[in-house]
RODO-2510 file (C-alpha; in nm, 4 decimals, decimal comma):
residues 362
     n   res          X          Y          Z
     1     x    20,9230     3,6136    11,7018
     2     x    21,0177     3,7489    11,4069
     3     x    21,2689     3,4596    11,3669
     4     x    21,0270     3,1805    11,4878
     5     x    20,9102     3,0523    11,1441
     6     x    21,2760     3,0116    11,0598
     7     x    21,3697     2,8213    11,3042
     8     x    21,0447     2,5798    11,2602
     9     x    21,1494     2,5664    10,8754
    10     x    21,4919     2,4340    10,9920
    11     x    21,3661     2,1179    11,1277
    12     x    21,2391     2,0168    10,7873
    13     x    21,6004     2,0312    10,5950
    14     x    21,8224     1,8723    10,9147
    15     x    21,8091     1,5148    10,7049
    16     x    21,9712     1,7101    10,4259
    17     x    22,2400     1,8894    10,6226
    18     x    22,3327     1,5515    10,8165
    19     x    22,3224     1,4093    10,3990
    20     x    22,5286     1,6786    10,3095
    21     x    22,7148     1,8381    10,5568
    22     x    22,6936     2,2086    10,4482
    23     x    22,5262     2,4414    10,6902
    24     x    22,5644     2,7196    10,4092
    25     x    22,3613     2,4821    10,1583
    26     x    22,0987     2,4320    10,4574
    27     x    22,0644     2,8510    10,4960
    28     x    21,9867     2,9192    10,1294
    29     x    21,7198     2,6970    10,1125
    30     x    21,5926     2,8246    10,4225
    31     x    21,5532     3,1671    10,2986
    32     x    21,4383     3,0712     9,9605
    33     x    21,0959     2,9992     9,9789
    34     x    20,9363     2,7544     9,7061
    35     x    20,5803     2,9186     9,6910
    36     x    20,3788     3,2317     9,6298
    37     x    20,2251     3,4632     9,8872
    38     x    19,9288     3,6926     9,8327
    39     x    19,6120     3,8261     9,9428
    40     x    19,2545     3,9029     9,7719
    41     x    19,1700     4,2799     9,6434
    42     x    18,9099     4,2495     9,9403
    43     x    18,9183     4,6362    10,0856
    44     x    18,9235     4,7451    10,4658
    45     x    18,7239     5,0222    10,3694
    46     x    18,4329     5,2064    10,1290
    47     x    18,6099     5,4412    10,0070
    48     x    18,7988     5,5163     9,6777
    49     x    19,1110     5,5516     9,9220
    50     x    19,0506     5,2417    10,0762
    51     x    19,0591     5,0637     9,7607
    52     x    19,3405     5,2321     9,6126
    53     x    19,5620     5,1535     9,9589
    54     x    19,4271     4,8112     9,9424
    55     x    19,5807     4,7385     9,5689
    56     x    19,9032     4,9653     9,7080
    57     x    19,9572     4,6844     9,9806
    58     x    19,9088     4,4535     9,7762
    59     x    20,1761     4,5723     9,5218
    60     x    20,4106     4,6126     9,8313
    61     x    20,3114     4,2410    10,0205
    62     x    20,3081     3,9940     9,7463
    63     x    20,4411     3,8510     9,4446
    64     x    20,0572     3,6989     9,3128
    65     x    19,7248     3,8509     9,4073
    66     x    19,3711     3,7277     9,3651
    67     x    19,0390     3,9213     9,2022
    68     x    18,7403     3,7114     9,3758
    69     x    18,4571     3,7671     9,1544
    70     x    18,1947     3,6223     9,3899
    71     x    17,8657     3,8039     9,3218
    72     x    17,5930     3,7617     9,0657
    73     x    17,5942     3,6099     8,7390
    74     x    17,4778     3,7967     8,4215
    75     x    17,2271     3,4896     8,3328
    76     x    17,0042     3,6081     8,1119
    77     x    17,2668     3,8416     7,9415
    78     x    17,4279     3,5636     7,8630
    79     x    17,1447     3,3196     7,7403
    80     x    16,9612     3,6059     7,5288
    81     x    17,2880     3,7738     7,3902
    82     x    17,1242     4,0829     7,5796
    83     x    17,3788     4,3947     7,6720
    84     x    17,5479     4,3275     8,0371
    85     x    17,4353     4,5219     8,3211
    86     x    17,6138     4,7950     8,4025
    87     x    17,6952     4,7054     8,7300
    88     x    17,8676     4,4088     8,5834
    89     x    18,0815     4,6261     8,3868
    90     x    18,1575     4,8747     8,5924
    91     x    18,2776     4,5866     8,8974
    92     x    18,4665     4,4069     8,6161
    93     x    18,6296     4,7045     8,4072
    94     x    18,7486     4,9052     8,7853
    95     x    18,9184     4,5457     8,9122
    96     x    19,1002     4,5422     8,5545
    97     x    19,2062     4,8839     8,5854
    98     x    19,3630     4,8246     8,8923
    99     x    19,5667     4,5333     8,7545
   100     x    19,8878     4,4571     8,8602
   101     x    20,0866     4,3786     8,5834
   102     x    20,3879     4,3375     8,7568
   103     x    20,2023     4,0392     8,9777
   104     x    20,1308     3,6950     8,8853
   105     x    19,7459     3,6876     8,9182
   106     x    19,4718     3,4216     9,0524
   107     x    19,0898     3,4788     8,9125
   108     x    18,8404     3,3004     9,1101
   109     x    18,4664     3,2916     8,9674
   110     x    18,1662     3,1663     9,1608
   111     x    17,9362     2,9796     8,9565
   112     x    17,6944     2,8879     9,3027
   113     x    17,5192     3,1672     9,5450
   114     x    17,6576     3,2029     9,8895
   115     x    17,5347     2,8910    10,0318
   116     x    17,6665     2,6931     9,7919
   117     x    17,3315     2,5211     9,6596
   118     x    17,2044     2,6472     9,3808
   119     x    17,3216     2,8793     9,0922
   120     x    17,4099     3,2586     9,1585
   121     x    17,1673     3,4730     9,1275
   122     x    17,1215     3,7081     8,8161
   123     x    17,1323     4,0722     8,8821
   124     x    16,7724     4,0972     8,9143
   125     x    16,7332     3,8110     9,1855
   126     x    16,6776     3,5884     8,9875
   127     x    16,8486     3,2311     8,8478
   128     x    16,7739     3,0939     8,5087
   129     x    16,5234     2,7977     8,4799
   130     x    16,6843     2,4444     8,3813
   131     x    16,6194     2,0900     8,4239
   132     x    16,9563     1,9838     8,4927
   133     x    17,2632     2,1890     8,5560
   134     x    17,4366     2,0806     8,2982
   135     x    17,1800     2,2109     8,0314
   136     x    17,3118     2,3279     7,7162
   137     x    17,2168     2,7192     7,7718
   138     x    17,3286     2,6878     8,1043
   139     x    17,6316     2,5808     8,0020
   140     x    17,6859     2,8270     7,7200
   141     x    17,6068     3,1028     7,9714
   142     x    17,8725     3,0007     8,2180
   143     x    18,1167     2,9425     7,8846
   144     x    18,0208     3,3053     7,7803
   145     x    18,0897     3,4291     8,1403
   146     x    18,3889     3,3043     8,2049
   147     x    18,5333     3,3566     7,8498
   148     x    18,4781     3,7242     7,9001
   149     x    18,6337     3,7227     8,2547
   150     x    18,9620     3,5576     8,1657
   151     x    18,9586     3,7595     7,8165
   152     x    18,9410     4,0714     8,0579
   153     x    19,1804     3,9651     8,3297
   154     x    19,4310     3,7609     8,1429
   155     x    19,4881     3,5446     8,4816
   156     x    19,8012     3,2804     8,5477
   157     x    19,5810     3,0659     8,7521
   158     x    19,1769     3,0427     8,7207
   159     x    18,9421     2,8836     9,0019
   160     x    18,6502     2,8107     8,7761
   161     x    18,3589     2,7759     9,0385
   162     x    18,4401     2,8228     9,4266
   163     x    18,3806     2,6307     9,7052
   164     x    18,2259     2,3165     9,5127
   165     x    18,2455     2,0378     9,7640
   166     x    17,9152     2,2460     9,9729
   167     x    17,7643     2,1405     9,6717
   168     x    17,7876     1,8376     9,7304
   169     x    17,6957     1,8438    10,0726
   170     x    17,4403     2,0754    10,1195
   171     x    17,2354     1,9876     9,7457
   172     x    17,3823     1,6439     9,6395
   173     x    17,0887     1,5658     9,3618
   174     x    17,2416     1,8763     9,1580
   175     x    17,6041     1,7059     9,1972
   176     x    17,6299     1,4725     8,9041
   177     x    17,5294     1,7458     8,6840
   178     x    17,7454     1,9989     8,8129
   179     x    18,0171     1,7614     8,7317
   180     x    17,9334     1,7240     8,3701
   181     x    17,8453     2,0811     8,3432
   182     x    18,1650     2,2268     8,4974
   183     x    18,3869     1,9713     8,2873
   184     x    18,2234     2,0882     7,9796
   185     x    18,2777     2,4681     8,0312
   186     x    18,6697     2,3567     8,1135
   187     x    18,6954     2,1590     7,8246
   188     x    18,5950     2,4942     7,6409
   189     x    18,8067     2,7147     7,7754
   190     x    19,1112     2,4856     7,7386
   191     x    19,0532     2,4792     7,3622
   192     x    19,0763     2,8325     7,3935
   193     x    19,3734     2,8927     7,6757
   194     x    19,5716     2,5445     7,6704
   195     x    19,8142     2,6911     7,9186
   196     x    19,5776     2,8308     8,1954
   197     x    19,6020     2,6159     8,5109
   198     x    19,2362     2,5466     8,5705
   199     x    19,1104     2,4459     8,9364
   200     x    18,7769     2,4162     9,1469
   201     x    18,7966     2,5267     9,4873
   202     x    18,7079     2,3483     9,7961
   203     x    18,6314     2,4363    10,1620
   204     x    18,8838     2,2315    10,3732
   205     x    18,6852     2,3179    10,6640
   206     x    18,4136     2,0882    10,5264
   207     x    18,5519     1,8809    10,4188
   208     x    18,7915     1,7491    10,7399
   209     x    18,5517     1,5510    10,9673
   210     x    18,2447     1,6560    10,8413
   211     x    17,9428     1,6068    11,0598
   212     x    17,7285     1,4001    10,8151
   213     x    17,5939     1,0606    10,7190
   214     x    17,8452     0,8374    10,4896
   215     x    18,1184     1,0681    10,5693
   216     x    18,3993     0,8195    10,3705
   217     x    18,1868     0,8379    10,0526
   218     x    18,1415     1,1875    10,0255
   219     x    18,5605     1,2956    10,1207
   220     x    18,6381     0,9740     9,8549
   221     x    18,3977     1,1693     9,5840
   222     x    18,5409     1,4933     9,6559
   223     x    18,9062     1,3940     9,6595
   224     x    18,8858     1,2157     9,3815
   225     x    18,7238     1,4803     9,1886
   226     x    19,0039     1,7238     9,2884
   227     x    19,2955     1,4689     9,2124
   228     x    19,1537     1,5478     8,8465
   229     x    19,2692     1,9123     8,8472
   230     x    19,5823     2,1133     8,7664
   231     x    19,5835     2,1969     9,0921
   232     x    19,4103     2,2169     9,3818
   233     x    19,2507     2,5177     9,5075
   234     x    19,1882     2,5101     9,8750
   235     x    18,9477     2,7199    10,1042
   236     x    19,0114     2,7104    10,4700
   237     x    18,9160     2,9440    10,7713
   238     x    19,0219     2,7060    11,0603
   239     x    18,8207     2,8899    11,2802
   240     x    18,5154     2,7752    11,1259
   241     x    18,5706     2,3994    11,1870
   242     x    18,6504     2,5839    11,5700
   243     x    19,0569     2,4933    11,5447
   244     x    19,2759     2,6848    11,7452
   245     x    19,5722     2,5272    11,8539
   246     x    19,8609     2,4226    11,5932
   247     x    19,8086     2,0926    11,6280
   248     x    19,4969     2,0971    11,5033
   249     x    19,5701     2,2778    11,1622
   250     x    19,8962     2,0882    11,1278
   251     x    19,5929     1,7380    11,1470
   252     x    19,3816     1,9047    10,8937
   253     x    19,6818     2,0011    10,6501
   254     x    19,8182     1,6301    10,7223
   255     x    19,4518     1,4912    10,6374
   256     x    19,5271     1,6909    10,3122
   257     x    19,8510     1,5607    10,1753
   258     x    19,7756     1,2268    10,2749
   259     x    19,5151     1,2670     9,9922
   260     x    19,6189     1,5045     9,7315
   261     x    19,8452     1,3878     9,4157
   262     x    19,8335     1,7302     9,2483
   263     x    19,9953     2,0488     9,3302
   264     x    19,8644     2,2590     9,6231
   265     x    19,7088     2,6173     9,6354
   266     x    19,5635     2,7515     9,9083
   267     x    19,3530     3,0522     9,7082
   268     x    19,1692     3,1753    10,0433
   269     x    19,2876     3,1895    10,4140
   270     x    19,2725     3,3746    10,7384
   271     x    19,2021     3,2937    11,0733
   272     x    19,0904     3,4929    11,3899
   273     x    19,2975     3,7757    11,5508
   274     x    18,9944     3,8471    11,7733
   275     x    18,7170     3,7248    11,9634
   276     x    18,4117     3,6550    11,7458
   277     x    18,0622     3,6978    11,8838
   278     x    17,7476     3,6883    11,6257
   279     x    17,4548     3,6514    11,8597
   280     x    17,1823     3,6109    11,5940
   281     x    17,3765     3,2991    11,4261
   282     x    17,4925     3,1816    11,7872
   283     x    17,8681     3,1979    11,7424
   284     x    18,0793     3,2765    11,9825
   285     x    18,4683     3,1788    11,8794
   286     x    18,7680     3,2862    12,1049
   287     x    19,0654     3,4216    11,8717
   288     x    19,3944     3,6542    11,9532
   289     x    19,6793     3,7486    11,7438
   290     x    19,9202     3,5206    11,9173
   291     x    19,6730     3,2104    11,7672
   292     x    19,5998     3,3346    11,4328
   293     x    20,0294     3,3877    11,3749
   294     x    20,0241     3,0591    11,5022
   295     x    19,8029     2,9442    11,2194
   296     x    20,0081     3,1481    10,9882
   297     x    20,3209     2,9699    11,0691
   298     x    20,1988     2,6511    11,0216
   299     x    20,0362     2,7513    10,6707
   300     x    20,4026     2,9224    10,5388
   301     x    20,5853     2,6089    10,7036
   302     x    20,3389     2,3589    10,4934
   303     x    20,3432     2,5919    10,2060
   304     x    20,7482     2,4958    10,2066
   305     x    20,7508     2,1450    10,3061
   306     x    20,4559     2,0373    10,0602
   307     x    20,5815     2,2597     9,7950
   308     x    20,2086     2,4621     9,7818
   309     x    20,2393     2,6550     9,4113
   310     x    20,1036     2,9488     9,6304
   311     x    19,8881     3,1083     9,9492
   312     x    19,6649     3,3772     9,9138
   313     x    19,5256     3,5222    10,2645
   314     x    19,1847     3,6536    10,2740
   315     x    19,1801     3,9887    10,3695
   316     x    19,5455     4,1947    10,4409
   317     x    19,3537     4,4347    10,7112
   318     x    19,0247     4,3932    10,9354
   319     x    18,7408     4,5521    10,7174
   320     x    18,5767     4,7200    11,0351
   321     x    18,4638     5,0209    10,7823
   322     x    18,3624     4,8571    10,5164
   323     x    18,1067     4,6023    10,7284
   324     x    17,9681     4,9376    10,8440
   325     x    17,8269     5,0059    10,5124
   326     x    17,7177     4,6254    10,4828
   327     x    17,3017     4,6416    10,4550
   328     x    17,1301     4,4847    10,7901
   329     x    17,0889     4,1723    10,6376
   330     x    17,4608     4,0875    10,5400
   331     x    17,6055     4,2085    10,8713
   332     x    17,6094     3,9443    11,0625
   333     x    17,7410     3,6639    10,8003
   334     x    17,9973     3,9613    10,6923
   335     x    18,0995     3,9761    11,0340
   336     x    18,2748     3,6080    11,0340
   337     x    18,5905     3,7453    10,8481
   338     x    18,6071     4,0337    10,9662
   339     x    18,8637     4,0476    11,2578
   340     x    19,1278     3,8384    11,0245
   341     x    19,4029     4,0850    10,8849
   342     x    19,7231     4,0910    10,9284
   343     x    19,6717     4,4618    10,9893
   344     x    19,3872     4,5791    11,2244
   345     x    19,1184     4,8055    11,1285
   346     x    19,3559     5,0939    11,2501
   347     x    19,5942     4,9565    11,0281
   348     x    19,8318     4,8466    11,2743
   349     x    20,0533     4,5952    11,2678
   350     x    19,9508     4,2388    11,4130
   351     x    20,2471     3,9455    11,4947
   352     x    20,1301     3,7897    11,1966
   353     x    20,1897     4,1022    10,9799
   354     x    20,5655     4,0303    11,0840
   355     x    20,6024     3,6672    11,0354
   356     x    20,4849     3,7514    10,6960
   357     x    20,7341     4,0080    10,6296
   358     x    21,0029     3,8126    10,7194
   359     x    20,8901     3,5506    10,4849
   360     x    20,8084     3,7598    10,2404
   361     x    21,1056     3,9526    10,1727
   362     x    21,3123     3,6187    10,2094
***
């Protein structure tokens, strides 16, 4: 097993040894991967310990690491030049803290709630009122917010606003000024950090056959709206769009590259090492180890082939603990990711957790 992934890799670089003749020449680039591997700060657990062995893996596991700073939105901080909350600062200043210098780092801000159609809420529950979504104070807010976060973090790569493309689908009057507004705030924060690679992510797994009217004209606006970036920032949780075999992800990657002209990053990933089952939103997915190393494999054996610039998986361990602590009302949308680690909540080792290693230290 632990093998497996090299001998898939080989396939892709027989043309050059038949060019070239040198099975030595063939081996190095076998075992010198061409992209990144990482996971988010996301913790198993509650607890100070938790977190602290989270960042610890993380150190140990990867060579870039992502802070996913998808929450709520200081608004009217922001628009009245009021003092941040404290909860703010306090999330923000402990993820800095905790910074990895030795790491090359990915920052990904949400500018949208949770569903993707409307603005994040404030910390009071609130969103700010506008006409359009590109209005002036909203845009000076979002500036002002993500100004601060990349003056804090000091990130190599930043995913402006997350998951855009829902936007699109699920509230497409708002899209045209998202555009503008989001284009602006770049613009901005270019002048100020020419060298940060700036992206927007987008959910692959809706985006790939979505079930909606016009489906040509809304995948044609998206991809070209992505083709614009300096790279593109991918979402995908196969098991969402109910993949399981590799053929499948290998159709949804292909639909990908067929598409993309800009370099690839796949800033969120996981898929199911167990059987999901969340009554109250009637899902019921089938998942195993032996399927989610199988998506794993495919994603590192893209990730070489394609040239990705880097693939950050979700969650390094199931988060059994922390989804304990979730309030009633988050439990059973927090339950969706749960069972994807490469580690279990006991913190054993899955199949995956070896096919990474191998990679990894490679």
């Amino acid at each position: 097993m632990i093998y497996k992934l090299h001998t898939i890799l080989l396939g892709f670089f027989v043309c050059l040894a038949s060019c070239n003749n040198n099975d030595e020449s063939v081996s190095s680039d076998l075992v010198n991967r061409n992209f990144k591997m990482g996971f988010t700060t996301w913790s198993f657990g509650p607890t100070e310990q938790d977190v602290e062995d989270t960042y610890l893996f993380i150190e140990n596991n990867s060579d870039i690491y992502a802070e996913h700073i998808d929450n709520k939105i200081p608004w009217n901080a922001w628009i009245n030049n009021l003092i941040l909350p404290t909860e703010f600062t306090n999330e923000i200043n402990g993820r800095v803290n905790r910074k990895i210098h030795t790491k090359q780092f990915l920052l990904s801000v949400s500018l949208l709630n949770s569903n993707r159609d409307e603005l994040a809420l404030d910390f009071d529950g609130t969103i700010p009122s506008y006409t359009n979504l590109n209005d002036i104070e909203i845009e000076d807010a979002y500036f002002r917010h993500i100004r601060y976060l990349v003056n804090q973090f000091s990130p190599d790569y930043l995913v402006i606003a997350i998951e855009v493309n829902e936007l699109r689908l699920r509230n497409e009057s708002k899209w045209n000024a998202y555009k503008l507004l989001i284009q602006n705030v770049k613009s901005r924060i270019k002048q100020l950090y020419p060298n940060l690679s700036i992206s927007e992510s987008i959910s692959l797994h809706n985006l790939y056959e979505p079930n909606i009217d016009n489906p040509t004209e809304y995948i044609d606006e998206v991809i070209n709206h992505m083709n614009q970036m300096d790279f593109v920032s991918i979402s995908f949780y196969p098991f969402i769009k109910n993949q399981h075999s590799r053929n499948e992800f290998q159709q949804t990657l292909d639909f990908l590259h067929n598409r993309i002209t800009k370099p690839i990053a796949f800033v969120e990933s996981s898929h199911l090492a167990e059987n999901l089952l969340v009554p109250n939103l009637n899902i019921s997915i089938n998942g195993n180890e032996t399927e989610q190393n199988n998506y794993l494999e495919t994603l590192l054996t893209n990730a070489q082939q394609q040239d990705y610039e880097f693939i950050i998986w979700w969650a390094h361990r199931d988060y059994d603990a922390l989804w304990e602590t979730f309030p009633i009302e988050l439990m059973d949308i927090g339950k969706l990711w749960r069972d994807t680690g490469l580690l279990d909540e006991e913190g054993n080792e899955r199949l995956s957790f070896t096919t990474w290693k191998t990679i990894f230290e490679h």
